[in-house]
C-alpha positions as CSV (number, residue, x, y, z in Angstrom):
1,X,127.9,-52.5,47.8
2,X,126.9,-50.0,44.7
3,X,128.1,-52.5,42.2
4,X,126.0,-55.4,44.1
5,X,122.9,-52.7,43.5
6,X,123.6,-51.8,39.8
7,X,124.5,-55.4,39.0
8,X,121.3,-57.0,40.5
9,X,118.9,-55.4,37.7
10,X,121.6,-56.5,35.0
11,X,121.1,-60.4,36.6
12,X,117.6,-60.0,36.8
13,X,117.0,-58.7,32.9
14,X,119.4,-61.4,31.4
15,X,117.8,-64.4,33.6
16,X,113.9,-63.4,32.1
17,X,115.4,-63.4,28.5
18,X,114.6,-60.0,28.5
19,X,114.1,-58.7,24.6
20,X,116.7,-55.2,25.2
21,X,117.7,-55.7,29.5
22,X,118.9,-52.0,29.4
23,X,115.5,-51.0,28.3
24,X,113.8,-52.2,31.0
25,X,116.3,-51.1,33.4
26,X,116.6,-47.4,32.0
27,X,112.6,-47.9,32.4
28,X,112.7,-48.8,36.1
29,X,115.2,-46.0,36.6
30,X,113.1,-43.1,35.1
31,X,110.2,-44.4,37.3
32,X,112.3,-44.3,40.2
33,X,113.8,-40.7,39.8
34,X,110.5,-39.1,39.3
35,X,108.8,-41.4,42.2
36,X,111.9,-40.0,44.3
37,X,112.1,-36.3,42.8
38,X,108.0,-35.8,44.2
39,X,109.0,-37.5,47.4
40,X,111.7,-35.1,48.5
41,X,114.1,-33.6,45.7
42,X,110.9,-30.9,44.9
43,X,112.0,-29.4,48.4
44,X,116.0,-30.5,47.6
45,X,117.6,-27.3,47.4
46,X,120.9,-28.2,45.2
47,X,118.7,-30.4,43.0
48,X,116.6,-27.3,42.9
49,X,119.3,-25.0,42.1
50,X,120.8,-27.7,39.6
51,X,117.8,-27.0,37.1
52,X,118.9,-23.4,37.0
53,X,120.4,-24.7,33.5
54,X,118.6,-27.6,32.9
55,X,114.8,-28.1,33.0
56,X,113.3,-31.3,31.1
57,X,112.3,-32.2,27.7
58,X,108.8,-32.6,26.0
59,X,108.4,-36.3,26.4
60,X,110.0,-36.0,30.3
61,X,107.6,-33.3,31.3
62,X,104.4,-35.3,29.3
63,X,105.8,-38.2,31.9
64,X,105.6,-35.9,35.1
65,X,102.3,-34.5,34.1
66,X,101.3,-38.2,34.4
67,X,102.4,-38.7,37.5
68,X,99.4,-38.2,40.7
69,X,101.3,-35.7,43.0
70,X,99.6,-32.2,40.9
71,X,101.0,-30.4,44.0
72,X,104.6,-31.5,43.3
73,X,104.6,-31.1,40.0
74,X,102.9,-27.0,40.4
75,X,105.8,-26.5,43.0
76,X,108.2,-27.7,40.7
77,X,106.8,-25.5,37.7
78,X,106.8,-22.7,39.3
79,X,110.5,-22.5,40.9
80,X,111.2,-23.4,36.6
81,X,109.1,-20.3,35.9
82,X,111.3,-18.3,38.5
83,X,114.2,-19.6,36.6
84,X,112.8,-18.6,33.3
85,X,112.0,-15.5,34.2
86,X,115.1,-14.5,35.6
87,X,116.5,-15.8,32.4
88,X,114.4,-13.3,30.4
89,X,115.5,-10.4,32.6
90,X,119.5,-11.4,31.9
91,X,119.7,-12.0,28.5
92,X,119.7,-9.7,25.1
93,X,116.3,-10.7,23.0
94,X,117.0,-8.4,20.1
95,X,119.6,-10.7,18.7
96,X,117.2,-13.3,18.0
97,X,115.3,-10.3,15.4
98,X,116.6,-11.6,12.0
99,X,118.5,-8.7,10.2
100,X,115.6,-6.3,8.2
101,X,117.0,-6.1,4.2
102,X,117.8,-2.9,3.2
103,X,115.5,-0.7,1.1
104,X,117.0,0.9,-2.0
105,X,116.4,4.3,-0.6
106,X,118.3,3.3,2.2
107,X,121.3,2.2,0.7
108,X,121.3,5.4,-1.5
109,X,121.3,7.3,1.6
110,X,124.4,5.3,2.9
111,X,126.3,7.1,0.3
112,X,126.0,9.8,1.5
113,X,125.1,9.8,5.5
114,X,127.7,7.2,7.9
115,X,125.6,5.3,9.9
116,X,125.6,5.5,13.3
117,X,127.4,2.8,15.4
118,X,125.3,0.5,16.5
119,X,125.2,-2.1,19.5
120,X,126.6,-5.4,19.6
121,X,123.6,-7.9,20.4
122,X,125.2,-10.9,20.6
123,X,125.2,-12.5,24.0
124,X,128.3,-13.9,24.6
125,X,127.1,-15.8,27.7
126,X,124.4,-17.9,26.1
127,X,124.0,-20.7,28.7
128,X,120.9,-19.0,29.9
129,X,119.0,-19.8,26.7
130,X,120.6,-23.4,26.8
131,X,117.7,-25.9,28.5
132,X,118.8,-29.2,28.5
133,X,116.5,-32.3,30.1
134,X,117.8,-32.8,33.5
135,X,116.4,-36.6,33.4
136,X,117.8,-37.4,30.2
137,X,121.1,-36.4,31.6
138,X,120.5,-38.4,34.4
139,X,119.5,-41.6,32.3
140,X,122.2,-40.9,29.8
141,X,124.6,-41.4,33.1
142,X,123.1,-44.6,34.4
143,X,123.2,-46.1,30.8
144,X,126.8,-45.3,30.9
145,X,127.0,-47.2,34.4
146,X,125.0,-50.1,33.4
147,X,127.2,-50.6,30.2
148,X,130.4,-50.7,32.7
149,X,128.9,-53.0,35.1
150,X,127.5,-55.5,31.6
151,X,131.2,-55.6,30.1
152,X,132.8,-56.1,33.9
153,X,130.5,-59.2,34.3
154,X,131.0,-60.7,31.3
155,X,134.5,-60.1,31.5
156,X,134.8,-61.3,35.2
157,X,131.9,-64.2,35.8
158,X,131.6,-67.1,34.2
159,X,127.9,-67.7,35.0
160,X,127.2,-64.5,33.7
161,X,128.3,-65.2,30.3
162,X,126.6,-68.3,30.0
163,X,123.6,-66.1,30.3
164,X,124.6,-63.8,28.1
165,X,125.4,-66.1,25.5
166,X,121.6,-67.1,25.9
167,X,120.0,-63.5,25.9
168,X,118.2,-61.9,23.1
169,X,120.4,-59.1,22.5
170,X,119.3,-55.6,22.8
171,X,117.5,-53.2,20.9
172,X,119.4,-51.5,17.7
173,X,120.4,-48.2,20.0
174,X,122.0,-50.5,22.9
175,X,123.5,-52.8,21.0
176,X,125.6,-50.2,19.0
177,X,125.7,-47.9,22.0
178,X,127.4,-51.4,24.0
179,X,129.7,-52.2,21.0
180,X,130.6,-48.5,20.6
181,X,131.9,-48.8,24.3
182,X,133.0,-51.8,24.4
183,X,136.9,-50.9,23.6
184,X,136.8,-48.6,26.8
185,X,137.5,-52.3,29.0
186,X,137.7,-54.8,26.9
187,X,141.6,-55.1,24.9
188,X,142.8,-57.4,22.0
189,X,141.4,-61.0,22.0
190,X,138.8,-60.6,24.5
191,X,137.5,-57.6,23.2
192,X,137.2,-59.2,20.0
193,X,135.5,-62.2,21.7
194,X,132.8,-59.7,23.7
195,X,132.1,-58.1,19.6
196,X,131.9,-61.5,17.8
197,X,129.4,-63.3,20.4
198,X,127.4,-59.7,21.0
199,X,127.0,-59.4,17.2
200,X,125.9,-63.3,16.4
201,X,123.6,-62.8,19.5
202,X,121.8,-59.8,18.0
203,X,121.9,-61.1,14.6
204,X,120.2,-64.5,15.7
205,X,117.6,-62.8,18.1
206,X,116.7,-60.4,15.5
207,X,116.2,-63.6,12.4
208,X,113.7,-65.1,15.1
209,X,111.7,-62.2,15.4
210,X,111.3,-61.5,12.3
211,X,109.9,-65.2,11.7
212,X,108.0,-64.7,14.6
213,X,106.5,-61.8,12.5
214,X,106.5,-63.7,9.4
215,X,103.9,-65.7,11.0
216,X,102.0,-63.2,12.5
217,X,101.5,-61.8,9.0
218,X,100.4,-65.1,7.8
219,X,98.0,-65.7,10.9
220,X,95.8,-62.7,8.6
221,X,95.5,-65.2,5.7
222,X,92.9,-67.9,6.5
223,X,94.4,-70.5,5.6
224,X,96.4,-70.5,8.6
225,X,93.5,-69.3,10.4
226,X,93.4,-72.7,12.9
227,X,97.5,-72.8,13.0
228,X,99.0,-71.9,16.5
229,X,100.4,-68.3,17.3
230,X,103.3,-70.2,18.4
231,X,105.4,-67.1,19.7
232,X,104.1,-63.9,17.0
233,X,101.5,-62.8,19.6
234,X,103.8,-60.3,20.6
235,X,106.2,-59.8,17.9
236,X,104.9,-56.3,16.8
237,X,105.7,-54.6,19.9
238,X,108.9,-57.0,20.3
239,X,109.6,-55.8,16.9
240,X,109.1,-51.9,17.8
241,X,111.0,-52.5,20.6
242,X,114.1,-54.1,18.8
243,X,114.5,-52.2,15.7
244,X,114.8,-48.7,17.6
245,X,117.4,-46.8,16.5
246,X,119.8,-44.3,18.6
247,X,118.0,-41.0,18.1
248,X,119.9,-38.4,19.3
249,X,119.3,-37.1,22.6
């Protein structure tokens, strides 16, 4: 039953000639995590307790501030600000004081006087100080899924493949991010079969956009000013869209 779920966005994606499917289904999924994590996982104790290490990254936290539950979000905040503040009690801040340069009256003095011992700093437990984004984690997880669930379809249905030998590829960071992981379930000839048709799809999908750009451009000369849009209209934010690269996370 959970592979029927993940596999029905995959179906959906590739049958509207979707410009990058896992885009829009990553997109779909961050909605649907903060939608749920304001409907109940605020008052979620283990998810609660899970952000003890983890809180969420600039863009993430821009996203929540967008959302309309304010109430939610300031209950959430403030358990993080617990967290933070226990943080602060626990760990050593003087090691984060760069080392002052020694004087020359100093060192002379060092000749002559040993110094006294002095404490070790360094926090050997430093997970404290280590915030990662608790929904890029989770999104980094469900891209791995969807890539699993992609490959085991094209491997295992027929239909399927006829549709993915029809989609427009994916954007530059899924499209290496599939071929990258490809290997992991695909052997020999049909791995090499999967790479070859991936990479002619991507290259073809990407030669049309760019002509569909081409002609956007020359839609600005007016010569072409009464010549149809044909399919540009969209080709910058198609274009955005295609060419982003893996950053990383």
């Amino acid at each position: 039953m959970k592979q029927q779920i993940y596999t029905l966005p995959i179906w959906e994606r590739f049958e509207s000639k979707s410009e990058c499917p896992f885009c829009e289904i990553l997109e779909e999924t961050e909605e649907s995590y903060i939608s749920g994590m304001f409907g109940n996982m605020t008052l979620d104790k283990e998810f609660i307790n899970s952000l003890k290490n983890s809180s969420f990254c600039s863009i993430h936290f821009a996203c929540l501030m967008k959302y309309r539950d304010k109430f939610g979000l300031a209950l959430l905040l403030s358990q993080l600000l617990d967290f933070e503040i226990a943080n602060l009690k626990s760990i050593n801040y003087r090691k984060y004081v760069p080392e002052q340069p020694k004087g020359a009256f100093h060192r002379f003095l060092e000749r002559f006087i040993s110094p006294a011992s002095t404490k070790d700093y360094k926090d050997t437990n430093n997970e404290s100080t280590k915030n990662s984004c608790s929904l890029c984690q989770y999104l980094e997880e469900r891209e791995q899924d969807f890539i699993e669930i992609l490959i085991q379809l094209w491997k295992d249905n027929l239909h399927f493949r006829s549709l993915y030998y029809n989609s427009k590829g994916f954007c530059l960071e899924h499209f290496y991010t599939l071929v990258e992981h490809a290997p992991r379930f695909l052997e020999e000839q049909e791995l090499d079969n999967f790479l070859d048709t991936s990479y002619e799809i991507q290259f073809q999908s990407m030669k049309e956009l760019n002509n569909d750009l081409k002609w956007f451009i020359k839609k600005f000369n007016y010569q072409y000013s009464s010549k149809p849009w044909n399919n540009s209209r969209d080709s910058l934010a198609r274009s955005i869209l295609k060419i982003k690269k893996r950053k990383i996370r």
